[in-house]
C-alpha positions in Angstrom: -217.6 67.8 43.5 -214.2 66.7 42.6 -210.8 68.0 40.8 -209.4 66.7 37.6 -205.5 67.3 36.4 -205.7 70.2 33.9 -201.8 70.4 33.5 -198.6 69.2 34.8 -196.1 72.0 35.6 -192.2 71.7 35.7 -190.0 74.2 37.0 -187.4 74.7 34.3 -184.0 76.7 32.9 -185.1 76.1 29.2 -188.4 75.6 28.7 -187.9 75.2 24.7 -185.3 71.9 25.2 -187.3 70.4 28.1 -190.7 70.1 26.4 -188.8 68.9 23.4 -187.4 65.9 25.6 -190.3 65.3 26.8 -192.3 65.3 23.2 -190.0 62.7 22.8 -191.1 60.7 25.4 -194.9 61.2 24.7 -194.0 60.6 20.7 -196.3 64.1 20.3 -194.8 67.6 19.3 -194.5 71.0 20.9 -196.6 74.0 19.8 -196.0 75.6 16.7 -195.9 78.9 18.7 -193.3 77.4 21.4 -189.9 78.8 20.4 -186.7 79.1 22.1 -185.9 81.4 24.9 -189.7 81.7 25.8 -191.0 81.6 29.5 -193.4 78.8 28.8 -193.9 75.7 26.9 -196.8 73.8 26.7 -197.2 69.9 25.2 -200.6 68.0 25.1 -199.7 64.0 25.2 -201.9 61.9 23.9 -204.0 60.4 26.5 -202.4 62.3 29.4 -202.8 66.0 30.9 -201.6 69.0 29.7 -197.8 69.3 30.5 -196.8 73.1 31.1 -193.0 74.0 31.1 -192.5 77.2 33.3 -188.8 78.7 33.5 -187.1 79.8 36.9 -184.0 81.3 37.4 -183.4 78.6 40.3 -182.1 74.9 39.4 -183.2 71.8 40.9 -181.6 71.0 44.7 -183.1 67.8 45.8 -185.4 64.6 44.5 -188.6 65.6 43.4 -191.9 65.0 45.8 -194.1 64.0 42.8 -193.0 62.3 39.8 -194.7 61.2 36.5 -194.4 57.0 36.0 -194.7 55.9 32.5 -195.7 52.4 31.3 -194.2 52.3 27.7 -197.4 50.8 25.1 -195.8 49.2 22.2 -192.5 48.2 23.8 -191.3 46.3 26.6 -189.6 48.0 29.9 -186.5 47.5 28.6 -186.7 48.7 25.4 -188.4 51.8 26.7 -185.6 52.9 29.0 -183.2 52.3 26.2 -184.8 54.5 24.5 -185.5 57.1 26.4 -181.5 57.2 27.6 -180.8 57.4 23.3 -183.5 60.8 23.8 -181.4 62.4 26.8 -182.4 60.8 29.8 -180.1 59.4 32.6 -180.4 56.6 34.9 -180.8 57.6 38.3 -181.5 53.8 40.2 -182.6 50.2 39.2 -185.3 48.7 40.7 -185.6 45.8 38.6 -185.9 42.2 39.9 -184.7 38.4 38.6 -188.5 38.0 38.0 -189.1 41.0 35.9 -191.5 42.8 38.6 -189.6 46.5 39.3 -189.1 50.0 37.5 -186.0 52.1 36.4 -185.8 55.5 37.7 -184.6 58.0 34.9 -184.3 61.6 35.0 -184.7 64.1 32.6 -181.7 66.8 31.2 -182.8 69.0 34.1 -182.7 66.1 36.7 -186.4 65.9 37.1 -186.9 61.9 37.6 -189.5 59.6 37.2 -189.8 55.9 36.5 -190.4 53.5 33.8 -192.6 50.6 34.8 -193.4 47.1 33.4 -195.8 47.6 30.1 -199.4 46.4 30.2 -198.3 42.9 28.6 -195.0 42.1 31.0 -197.8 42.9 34.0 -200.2 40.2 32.5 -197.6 37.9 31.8 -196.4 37.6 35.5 -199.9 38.2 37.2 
């Protein structure tokens, strides 16, 4: 027998502002019953586990061990990380190359990073 994800959990100050980032990322919105100053938050991407927003009284110290890598569907690399930096990310490093292979490592308003990699076409068009 074998595990599946049920939820992705990040450790949070405000659980009510970081699942609203991330709804932006995922284009999907928070629960109705989600509102400010709770302990949890909880969004349901489409497509992708469960993402569970649990507040600590402790901030973040160091780079995270496990990060979340999007590949952007209707939009280019590029344009993805543009976007997400107009939503509230910040660029943390640039790992993109002359020939278009690579990834940009964000993070979001609570320094949790991850990366934004080539979309499905930009793969095909280099393979």
């Amino acid at each position: 027998m074998s595990s599946g994800i049920h939820s992705v959990t990040v450790d949070c100050h405000d659980t009510y502002v970081l699942a609203g980032f991330w709804a932006e990322v995922y284009g999907c919105s928070r629960r109705p019953d989600d509102l400010p100053g709770d302990p949890e938050a909880m969004l349901l991407p489409p497509g992708g586990p469960m993402m569970l927003f649990v507040q600590v009284p402790e901030g973040k110290t160091v780079k995270n061990r496990m990060h979340v890598c999007l590949q952007p569907a209707d939009r280019d690399r590029d344009a993805e990380v543009e976007r997400l930096l107009a939503v509230g990310a910040t660029q943390v490093d640039d790992q993109r190359r002359p020939d278009g292979t690579g990834w940009v490592v964000l993070a979001d308003p609570e320094g949790n990073e991850f990366c934004v990699l080539r979309s499905a076409a930009e793969r095909a068009a280099t393979a």
